[in-house]
C-alpha positions in Angstrom: 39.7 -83.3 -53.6 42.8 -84.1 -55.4 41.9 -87.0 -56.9 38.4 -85.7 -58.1 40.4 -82.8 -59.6 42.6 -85.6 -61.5 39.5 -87.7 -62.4 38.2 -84.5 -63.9 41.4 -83.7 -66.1 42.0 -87.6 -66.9 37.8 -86.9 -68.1 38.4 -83.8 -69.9 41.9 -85.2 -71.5 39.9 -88.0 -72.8 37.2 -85.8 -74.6 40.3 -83.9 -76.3 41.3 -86.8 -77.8 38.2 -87.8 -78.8 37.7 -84.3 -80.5 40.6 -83.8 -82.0 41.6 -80.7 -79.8 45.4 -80.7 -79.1 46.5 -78.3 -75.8 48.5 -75.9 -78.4 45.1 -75.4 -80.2 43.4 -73.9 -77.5 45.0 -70.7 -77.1 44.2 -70.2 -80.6 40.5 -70.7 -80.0 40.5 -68.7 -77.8 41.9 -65.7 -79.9 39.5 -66.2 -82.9 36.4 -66.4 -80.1 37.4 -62.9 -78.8 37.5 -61.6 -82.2 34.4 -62.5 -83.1 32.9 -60.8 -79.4 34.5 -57.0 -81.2 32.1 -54.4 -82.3 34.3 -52.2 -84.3 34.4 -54.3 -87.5 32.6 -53.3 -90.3 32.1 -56.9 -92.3 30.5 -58.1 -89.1 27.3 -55.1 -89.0 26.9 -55.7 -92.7 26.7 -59.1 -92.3 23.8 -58.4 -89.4 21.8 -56.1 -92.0 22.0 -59.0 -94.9 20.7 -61.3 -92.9 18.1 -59.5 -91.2 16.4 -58.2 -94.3 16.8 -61.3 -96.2 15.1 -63.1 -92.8 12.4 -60.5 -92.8 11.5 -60.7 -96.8 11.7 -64.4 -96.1 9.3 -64.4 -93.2 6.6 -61.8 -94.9 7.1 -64.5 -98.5 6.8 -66.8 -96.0 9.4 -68.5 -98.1 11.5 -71.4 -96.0 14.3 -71.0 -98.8 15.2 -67.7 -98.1 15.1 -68.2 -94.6 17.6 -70.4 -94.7 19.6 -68.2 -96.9 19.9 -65.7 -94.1 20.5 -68.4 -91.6 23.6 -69.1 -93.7 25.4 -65.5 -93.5 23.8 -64.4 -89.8 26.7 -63.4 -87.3 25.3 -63.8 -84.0 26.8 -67.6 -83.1 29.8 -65.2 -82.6 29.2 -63.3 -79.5 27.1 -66.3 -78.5 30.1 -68.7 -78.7 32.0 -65.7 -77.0 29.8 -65.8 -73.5 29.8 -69.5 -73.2 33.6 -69.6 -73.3 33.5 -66.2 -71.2 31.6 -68.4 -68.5 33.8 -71.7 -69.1 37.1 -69.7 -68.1 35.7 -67.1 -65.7 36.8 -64.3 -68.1 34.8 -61.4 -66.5 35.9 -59.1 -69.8 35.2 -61.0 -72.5 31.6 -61.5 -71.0 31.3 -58.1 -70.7 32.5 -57.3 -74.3 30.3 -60.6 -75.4 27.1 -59.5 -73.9 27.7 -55.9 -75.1 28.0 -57.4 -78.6 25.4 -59.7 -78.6 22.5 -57.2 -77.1 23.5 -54.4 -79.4 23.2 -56.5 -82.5 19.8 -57.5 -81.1 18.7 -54.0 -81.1 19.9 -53.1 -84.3 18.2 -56.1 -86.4 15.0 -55.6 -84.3 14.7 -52.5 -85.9 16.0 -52.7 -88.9 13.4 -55.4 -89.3 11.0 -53.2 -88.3 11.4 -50.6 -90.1 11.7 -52.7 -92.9 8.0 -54.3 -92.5 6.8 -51.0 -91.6 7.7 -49.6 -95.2 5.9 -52.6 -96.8 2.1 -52.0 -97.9 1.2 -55.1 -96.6 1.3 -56.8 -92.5 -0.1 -60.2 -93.1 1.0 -62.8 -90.7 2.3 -65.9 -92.6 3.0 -69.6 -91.2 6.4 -68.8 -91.0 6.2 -65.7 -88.9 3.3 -67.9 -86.8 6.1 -70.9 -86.3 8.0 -68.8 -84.3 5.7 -67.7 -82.1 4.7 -70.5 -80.2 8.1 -71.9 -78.6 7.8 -75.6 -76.4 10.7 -77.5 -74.9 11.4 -79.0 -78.0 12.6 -75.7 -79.5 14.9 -76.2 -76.4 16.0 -79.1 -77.3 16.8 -78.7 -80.7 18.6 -75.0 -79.3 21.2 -77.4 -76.8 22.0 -79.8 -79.8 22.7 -77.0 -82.0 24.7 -75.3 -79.0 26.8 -78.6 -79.2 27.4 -78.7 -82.3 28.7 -75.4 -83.1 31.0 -75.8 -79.8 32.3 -79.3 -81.1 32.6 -77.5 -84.9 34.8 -74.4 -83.0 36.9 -76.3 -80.7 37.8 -78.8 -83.7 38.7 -76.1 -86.1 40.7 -74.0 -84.2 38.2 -71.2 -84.2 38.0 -71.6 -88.1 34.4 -70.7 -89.7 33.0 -69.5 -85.9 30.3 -67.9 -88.3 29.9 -70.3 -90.9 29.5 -73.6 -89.7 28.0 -73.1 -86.9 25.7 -70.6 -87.9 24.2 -73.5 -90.2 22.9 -75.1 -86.9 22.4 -72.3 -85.0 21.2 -68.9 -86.4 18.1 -71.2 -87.3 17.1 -70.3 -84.1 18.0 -66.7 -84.0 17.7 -64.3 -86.7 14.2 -65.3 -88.1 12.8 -65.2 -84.3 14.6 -61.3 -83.9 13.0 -60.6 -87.3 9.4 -61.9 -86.2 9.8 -59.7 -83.5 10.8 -56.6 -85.7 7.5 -57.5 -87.7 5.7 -57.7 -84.5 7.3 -54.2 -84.3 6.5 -52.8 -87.6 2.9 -53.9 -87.9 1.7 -52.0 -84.9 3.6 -53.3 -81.9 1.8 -56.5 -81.7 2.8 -58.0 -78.5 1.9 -61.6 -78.8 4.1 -61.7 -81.7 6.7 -60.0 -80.8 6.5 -62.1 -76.9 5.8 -65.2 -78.7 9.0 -64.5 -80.9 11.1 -63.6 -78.2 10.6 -66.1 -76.0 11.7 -68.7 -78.8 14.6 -66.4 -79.3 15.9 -66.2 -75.4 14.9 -70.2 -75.2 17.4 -71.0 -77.9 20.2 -68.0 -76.6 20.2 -69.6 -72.9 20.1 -73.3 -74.5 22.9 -72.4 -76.8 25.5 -70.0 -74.1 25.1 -73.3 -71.9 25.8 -76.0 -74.4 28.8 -74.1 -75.6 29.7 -73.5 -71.9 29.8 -76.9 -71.3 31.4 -78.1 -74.1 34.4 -75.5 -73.5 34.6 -76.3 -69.9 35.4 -79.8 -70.9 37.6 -79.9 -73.6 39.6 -78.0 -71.0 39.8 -74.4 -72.2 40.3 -73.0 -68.6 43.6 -74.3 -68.9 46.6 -71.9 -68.1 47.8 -72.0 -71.7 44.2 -69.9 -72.2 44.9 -67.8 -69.0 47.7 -66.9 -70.9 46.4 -66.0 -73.8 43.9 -64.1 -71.9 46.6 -61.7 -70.4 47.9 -61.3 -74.3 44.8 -60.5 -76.0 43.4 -58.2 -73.1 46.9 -55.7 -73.3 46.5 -52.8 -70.9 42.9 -51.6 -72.1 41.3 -50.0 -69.0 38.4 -52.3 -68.8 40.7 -54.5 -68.4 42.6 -53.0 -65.8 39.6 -51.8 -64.0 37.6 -55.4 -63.8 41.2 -57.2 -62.4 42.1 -54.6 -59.4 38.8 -52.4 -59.0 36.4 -52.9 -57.0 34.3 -55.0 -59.5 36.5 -57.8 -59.5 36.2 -58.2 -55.3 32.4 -58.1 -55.8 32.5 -60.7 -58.2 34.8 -62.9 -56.7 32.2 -65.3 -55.9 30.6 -65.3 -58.9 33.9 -66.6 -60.6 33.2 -69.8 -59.2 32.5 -72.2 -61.5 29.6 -74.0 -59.0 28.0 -70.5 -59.0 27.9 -70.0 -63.1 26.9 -73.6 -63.4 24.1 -72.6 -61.0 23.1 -69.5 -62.7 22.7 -71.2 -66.0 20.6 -73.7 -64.5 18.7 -71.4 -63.1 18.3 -69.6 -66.7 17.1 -72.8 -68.0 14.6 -73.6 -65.4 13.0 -70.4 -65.7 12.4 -70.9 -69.5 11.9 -74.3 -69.2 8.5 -73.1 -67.1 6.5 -71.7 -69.8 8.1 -74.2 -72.3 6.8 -77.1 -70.7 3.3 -75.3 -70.3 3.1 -74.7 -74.2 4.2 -78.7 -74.9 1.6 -79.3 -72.8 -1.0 -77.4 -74.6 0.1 -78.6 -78.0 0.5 -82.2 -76.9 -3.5 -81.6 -75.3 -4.7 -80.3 -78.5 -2.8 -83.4 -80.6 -4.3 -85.9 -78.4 -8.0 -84.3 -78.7 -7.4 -83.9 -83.0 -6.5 -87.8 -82.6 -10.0 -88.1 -80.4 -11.9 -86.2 -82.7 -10.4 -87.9 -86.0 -10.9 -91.7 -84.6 -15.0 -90.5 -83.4 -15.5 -89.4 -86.3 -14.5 -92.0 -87.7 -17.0 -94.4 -86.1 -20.0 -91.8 -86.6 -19.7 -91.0 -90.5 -17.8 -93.1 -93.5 -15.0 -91.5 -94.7 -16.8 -91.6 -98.5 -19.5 -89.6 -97.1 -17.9 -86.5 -95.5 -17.6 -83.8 -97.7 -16.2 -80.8 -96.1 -14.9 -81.2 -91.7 -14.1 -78.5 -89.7 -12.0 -79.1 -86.2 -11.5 -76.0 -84.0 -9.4 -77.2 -80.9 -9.3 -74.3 -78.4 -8.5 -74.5 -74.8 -11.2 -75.4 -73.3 -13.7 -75.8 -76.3 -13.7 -78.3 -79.6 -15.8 -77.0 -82.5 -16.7 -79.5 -85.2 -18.4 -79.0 -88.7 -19.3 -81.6 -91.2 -20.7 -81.4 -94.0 -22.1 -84.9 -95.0 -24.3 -87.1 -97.9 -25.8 -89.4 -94.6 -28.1 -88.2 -92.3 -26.9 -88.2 -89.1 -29.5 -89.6 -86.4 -29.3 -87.2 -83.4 -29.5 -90.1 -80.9 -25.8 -90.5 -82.3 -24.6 -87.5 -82.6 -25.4 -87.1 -78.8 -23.5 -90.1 -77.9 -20.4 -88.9 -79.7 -20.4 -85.4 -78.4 -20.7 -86.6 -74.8 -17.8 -89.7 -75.5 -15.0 -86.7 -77.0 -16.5 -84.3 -73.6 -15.4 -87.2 -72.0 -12.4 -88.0 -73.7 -10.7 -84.5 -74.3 -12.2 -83.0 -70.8 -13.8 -80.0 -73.1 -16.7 -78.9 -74.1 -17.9 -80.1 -78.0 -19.7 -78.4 -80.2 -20.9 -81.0 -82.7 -22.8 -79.8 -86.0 -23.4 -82.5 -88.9 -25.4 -80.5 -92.3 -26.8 -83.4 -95.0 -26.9 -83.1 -98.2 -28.9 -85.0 -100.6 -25.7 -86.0 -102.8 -22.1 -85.4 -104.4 -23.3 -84.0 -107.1 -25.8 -81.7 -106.2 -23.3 -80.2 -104.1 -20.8 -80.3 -106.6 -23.5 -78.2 -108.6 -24.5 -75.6 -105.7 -20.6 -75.3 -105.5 -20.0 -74.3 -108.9 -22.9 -72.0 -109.1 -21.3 -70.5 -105.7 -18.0 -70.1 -107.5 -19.6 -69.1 -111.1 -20.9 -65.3 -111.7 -24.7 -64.9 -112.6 -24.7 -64.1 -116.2 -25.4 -60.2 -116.9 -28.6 -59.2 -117.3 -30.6 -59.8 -121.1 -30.6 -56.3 -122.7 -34.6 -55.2 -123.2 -35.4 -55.2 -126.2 -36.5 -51.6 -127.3 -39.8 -50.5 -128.0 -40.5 -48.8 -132.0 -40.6 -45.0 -130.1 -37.1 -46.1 -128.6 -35.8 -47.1 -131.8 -37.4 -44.0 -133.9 -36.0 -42.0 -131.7 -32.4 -43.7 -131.9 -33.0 -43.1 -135.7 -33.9 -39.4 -135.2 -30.9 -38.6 -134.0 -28.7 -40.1 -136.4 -30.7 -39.1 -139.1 -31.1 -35.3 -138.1 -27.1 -34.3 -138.3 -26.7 -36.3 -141.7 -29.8 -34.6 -143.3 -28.6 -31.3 -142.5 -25.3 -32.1 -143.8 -26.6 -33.2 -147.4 -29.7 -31.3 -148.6 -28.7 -28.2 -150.1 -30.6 -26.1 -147.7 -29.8 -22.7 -149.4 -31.9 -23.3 -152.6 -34.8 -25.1 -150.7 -34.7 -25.0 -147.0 -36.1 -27.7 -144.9 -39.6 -27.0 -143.3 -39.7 -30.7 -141.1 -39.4 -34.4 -141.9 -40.6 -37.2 -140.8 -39.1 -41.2 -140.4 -41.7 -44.0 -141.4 -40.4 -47.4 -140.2 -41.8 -49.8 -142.5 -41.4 -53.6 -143.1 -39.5 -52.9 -146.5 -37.3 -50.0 -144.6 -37.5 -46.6 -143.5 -38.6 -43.6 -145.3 -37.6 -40.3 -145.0 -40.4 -37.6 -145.9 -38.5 -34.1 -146.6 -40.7 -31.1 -147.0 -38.9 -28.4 -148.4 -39.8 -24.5 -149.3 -38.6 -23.9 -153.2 -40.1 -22.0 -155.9 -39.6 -24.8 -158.1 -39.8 -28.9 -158.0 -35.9 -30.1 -157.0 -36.5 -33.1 -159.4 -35.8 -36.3 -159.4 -31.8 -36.1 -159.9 -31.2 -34.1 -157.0 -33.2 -36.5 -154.4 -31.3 -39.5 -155.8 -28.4 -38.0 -154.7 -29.6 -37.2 -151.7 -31.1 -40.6 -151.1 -27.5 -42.6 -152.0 -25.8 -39.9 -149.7 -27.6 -40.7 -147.1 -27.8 -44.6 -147.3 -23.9 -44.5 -147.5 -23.7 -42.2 -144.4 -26.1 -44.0 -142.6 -25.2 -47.4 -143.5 -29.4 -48.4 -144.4 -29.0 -49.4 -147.6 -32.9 -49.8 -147.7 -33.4 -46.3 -147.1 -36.0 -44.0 -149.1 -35.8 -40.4 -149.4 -39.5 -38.6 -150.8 -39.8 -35.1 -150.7 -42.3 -32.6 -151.3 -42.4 -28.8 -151.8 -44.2 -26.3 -150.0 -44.9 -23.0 -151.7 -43.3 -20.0 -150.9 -45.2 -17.7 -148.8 -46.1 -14.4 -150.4 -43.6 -11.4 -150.0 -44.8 -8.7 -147.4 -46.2 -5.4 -148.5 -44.4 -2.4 -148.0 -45.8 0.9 -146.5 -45.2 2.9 -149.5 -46.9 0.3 -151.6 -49.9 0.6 -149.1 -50.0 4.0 -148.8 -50.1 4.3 -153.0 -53.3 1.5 -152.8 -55.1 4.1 -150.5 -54.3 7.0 -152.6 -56.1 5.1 -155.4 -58.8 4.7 -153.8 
């Protein structure tokens, strides 16, 4: 047992040197990792709020460059990098403090996130926000090299930029999926998003405590100059106090082994690695029938001649459309939905429409695409247009003739091949003459705008004045 000890430490001293991590930095590490596990700082809640709402505006843009902008300022590899070193040195109250942290900050940008998308007008689902909701083990794989990373960047900078450099590699993986599920949140609790979303973000959390766990283990940071440090930086707060001699600490006394937290982050990652795999699975079974599909196709239809394909892979169906200037024979299309059945182990739905050419479809398209021209006006019949006429006419008369001295009876509009022509009939005692109706005529051509108009009049005579009753009454006395 000795000497496995010492082949461990001659291992671990090794590493060190290969890192660049001298025995007096460690303490220090350690120090700035606590820091960063505090809740009671203010730069470090403004600093979740940034990036959340620039993540969530990214994700609804479905813009990758503003993603990345809030990748670049998100906080959370702190309290991250906090529980792997809480697990490398068996430090029960920075794990605590850690996992406090890290779940609280969680909760807030969940809902800030939400609350944000739930004040926008619009919940459309972009490809960003659907990227992140359809985790495989490859997301875990990129989520432990990141982990290592950041670790290696931490150890080597003596704690220096524990949320700047590292949060380059890793908050990639951890405020956008948080923000997907506050859209998931916002838009009406959709659950497949927000499950989808949080599976990629507790894939990449596990991947990353266990990389930095490891990578702390071995560069040797349960060493007593930490154990030291830990006793420093802890004072005589009652947590503390109460997880060293309380019962707590006897509880957990097994569970300070370091086989026993190796184990349980195994056993972390072999849970999420389940449904992980499952999804590669499915993606690598819908690549490999897209490849099927692609290469019959292929064979059953020259690439000049296909003018439109549609391939629906689902899981257990394949829908194909094409669109094509060659006739299809049916005895082939049989043969190559049965061969992809075969191949892909679903059932195909194979459907091949001809056209007679490129062109003519390029015409049906466009006159899909282009409006039908409005409508021709009708043209209007001679009542339509008299009528039109009438009522211009009317108001412009009445404004003109000088109705006081020889009031209008009626008129009448004659629509002629040399104009129109007004007829006036007026009441007068005498002839208005022929100045008076060339005024009226210019008037009204100006008014009007008909220079071709004609204005002929004609008087009707007065009717005779009433008798009186005294009048009648001296014509019977006469008689």
């Amino acid at each position: 047992m000795p000497e496995a000890n010492q082949a461990s430490g001659s291992s671990r001293w090794r590493l060190q040197t290969w890192l660049r991590v001298p025995a007096s930095a460690r303490p220090r590490v350690y120090e700035q990792v606590v820091a960063t596990a505090e809740v009671n700082s203010l730069s470090y809640w403004l600093e979740i709020f940034f990036s959340a709402g620039i993540a969530t505006f990214g994700l609804v843009e479905n813009s990758p460059a503003v993603i990345i902008g809030a990748m670049l300022i998100s906080p959370l590899t702190g309290p991250i990098m906090a529980t792997g070193l809480s697990l490398a040195v068996g430090d029960l109250y920075l794990g605590i403090k850690a996992v406090f942290n890290l779940v609280l900050a969680v909760i807030v940008s969940i809902v800030f996130s939400g609350l944000l998308v739930w004040l926008l007008p619009f919940h459309s689902v972009t490809s960003e926000i659907a990227a992140r909701t359809n985790p495989n083990l490859l997301d875990l794989g990129i989520a432990l090299f990141s982990g290592l990373a950041g670790s290696v960047v931490v150890c080597r900078g003596g704690g220096e930029g524990v949320t700047v450099l590292p949060g380059v590699a890793i908050a990639v993986a951890l405020m956008p999926p948080l923000c997907a599920m506050g859209f998931g949140l916002g838009s009406g609790l959709n659950l497949e998003i927000m499950g989808g979303a949080g599976l990629l973000f507790l894939t990449n959390l596990v991947a990353i405590v266990a990389s930095a766990f490891l990578v702390f283990l071995l560069v040797g940071m349960n060493s007593p100059e930490v154990r030291q440090a830990m006793v420093a930086v802890r004072g005589s707060e009652a947590l503390a106090r109460f997880l060293s001699h309380g019962p707590l600490a006897r509880s957990l006394a097994a569970g300070a082994d370091l086989r026993w937290r190796v184990l349980m982050l195994l056993v972390l990652l072999a849970s999420i690695a389940v449904p992980l795999r499952r999804a590669l699975l499915q993606v690598a079974g819908e690549t490999l029938a897209r490849g099927a599909v692609e290469e019959e196709l292929r064979r059953l239809v020259p690439a000049n001649a296909v003018v439109s394909e549609q391939v629906s892979v689902g899981k257990d169906e394949i829908e194909i459309r094409l669109l094509s200037t060659r006739q299809i024979p049916e005895a082939e299309l049989t043969r190559a939905r049965e061969d992809l059945m075969r191949r892909t182990g679903r059932d195909v739905q194979l459907t091949v429409n001809a056209v007679a050419s490129r062109s003519e479809l390029a015409d049906l398209m466009e006159r899909l695409v282009r409006p039908p021209p409005p409508p021709s006006p009708q043209p209007k019949t001679v009542a339509e247009i008299q009528k039109d006429l009438l009522a211009r006419v009317t108001p412009a008369i009445q404004d003109i003739w000088p109705s006081t001295d020889a009031p209008i009876q009626d008129f009448d509009l004659v629509l002629g091949s040399t104009g129109v022509t007004v007829e006036i009939r007026y009441q007068a005692a005498h002839q208005l003459g022929d100045v008076p109706l060339h005024m009226v005529q210019q008037s009204l051509q100006a008014k009007l705008a008909l220079p071709d108009l004609t204005v002929k009049a004609e008087r009707v005579a007065s009717p005779p004045a009433p008798k009186t009753e005294r009048s009648a009454g001296a014509v019977q006395k006469n008689e």
